[in-house]
C-alpha positions in Angstrom: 90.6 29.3 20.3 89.0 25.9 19.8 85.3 25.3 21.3 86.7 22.5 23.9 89.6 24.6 25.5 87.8 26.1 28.7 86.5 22.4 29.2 87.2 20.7 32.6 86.3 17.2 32.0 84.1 15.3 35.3 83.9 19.0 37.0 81.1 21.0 35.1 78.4 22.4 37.2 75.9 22.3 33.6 75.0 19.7 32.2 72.8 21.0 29.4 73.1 24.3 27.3 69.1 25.3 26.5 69.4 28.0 23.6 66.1 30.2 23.3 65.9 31.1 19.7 64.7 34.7 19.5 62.5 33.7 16.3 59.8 32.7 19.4 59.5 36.3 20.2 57.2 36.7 16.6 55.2 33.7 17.3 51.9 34.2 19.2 52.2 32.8 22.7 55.8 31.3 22.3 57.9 32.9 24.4 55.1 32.7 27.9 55.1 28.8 26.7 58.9 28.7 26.7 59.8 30.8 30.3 56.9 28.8 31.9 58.8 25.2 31.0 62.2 26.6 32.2 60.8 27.8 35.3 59.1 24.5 35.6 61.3 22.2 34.4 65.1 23.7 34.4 65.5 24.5 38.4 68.0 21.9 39.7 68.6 20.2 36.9 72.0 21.9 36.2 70.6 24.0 32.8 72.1 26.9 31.0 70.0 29.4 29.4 71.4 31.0 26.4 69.6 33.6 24.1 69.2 34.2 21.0 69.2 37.3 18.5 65.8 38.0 17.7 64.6 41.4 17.2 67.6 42.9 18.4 69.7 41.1 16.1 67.6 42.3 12.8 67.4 45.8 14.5 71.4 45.3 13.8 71.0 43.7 10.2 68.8 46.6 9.6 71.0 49.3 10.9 74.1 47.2 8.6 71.8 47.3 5.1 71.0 51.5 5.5 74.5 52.2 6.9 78.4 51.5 7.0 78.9 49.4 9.8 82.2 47.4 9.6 81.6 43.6 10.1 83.2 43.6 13.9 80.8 46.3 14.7 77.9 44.3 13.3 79.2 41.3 15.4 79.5 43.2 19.0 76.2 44.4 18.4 74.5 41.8 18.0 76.2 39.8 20.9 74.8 43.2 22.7 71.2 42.2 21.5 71.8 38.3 22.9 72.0 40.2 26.2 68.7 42.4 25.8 67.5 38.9 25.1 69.1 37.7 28.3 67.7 40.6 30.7 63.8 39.3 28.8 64.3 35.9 29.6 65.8 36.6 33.0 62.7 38.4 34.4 59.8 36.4 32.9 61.2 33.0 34.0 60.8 32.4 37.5 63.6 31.6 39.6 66.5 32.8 36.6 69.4 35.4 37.1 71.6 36.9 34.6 75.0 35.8 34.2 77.9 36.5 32.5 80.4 34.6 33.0 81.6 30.8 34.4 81.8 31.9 38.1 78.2 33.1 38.1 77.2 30.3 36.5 78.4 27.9 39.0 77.1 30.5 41.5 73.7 30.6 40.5 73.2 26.9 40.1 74.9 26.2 43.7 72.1 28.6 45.1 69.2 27.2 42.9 68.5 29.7 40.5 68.1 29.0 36.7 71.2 31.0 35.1 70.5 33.1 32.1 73.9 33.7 29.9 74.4 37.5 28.9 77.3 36.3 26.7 79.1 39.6 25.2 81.1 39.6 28.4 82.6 36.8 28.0 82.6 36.4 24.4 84.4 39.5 24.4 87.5 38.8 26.3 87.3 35.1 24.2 86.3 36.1 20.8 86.1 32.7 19.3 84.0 33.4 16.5 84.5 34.9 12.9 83.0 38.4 12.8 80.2 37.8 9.9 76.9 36.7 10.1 77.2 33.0 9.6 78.3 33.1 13.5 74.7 32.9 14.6 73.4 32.6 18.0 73.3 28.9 17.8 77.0 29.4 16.8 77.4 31.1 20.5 75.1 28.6 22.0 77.9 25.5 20.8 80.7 27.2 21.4 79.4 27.9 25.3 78.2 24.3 25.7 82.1 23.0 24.9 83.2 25.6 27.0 80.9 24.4 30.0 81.3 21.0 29.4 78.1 20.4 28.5 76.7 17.1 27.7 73.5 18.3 25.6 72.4 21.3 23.5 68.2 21.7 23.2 68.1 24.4 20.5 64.1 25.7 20.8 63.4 27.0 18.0 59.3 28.5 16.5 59.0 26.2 13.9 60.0 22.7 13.1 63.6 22.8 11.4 64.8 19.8 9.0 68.0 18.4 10.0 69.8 19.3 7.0 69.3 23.5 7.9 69.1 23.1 12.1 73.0 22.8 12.5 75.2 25.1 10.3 78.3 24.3 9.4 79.6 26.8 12.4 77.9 25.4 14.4 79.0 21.7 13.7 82.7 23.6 14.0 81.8 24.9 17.2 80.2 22.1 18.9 82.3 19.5 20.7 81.8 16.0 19.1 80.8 14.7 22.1 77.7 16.8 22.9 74.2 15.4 22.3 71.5 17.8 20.2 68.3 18.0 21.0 65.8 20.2 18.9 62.1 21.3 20.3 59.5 23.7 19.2 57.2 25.2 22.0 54.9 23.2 21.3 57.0 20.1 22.4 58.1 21.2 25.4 56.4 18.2 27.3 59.7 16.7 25.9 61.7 19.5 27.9 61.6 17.9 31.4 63.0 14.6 29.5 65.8 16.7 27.9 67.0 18.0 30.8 67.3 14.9 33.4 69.2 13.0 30.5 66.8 10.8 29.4 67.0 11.7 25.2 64.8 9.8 22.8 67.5 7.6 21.4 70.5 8.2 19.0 74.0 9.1 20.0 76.5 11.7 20.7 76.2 14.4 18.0 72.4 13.8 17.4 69.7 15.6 16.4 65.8 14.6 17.8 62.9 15.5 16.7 59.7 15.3 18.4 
């Protein structure tokens, strides 16, 4: 299944995936900085939340290195920790639901709130990615913008990234070549409310922005 298929040009309620890298969850303060600007910034302005892995996902990597757990076990469980992610995110951002699936998207931004993607659901029933741990949450987070029909991706993320490691390969695969990148830290999120109304700080389609 190719990242564009569920796209339905000129009729998607989102028009920007915002992927919440679960790295923020060991830095100091992060994660309060991070739910306040959603909740401040992300209400009407037709946002996606997606987590990431964080914790949940090294409890998995963890449970993988001490045990035999088959690659597509390793995979579903950490899609299962996105959505312990999800249910964090959900109830410390104001004004956010957990979704999990297109139709509760739409739902949820028709009646204001600030959806929150609990993605095994769906990922589930679409399986688009290779089982292995190169498909990373940002993976997830591309493949979900091309199937929203997203026009921008803002990957927060704890620390600044260089451009040359912020978008993996699978991620390049995953992301529709139309879709606009935008990279943060929380301690850029000033540049949030920009990032969401559209208003990107130069560069094309495809790019990455650094504040």
């Amino acid at each position: 299944m190719t990242a564009s298929a569920g796209r339905r040009p000129g009729t998607s309620a989102v028009r920007t995936v915002v992927k919440v890298g679960g790295g923020l969850l060991s830095q100091a303060g992060a994660f309060d900085l991070v739910t306040s600007a959603l909740a401040a910034f992300a209400k009407g302005q037709r946002t996606l939340v997606v987590p990431g892995g964080g914790p949940f996902a090294d409890a998995v990597r963890e449970l993988a290195r001490r045990m035999r757990i088959s690659e597509d076990a390793a995979h579903w469980m950490a899609v299962l920790g996105m959505d312990q992610y999800a249910q964090a995110l959900a109830a410390r951002t104001a004004g956010a639901v957990v979704v999990e699936e297109l139709r509760d998207i739409e739902r949820a931004l028709e009646a204001g709130a600030i959806p929150v993607l609990a993605p095994y659901r769906w990922l589930r029933e679409a399986d688009p990615l290779p089982h292995a741990w190169g498909s990373t949450s940002d993976s997830v987070a591309a493949w979900v913008a091309g199937e929203v029909g997203a026009k921008r991706i803002v990957l927060i993320k704890p620390v600044k990234t260089s451009p040359a490691t912020v978008v993996d390969p699978q991620v390049r695969d995953a992301l529709p070549a139309d879709v606009d990148t935008v990279v943060l830290t929380p301690h850029e999120l000033e540049k949030l409310n920009d990032a969401l109304g559209g208003r990107a700080e130069g560069g094309g389609p495809r790019s990455a922005h650094y504040g």
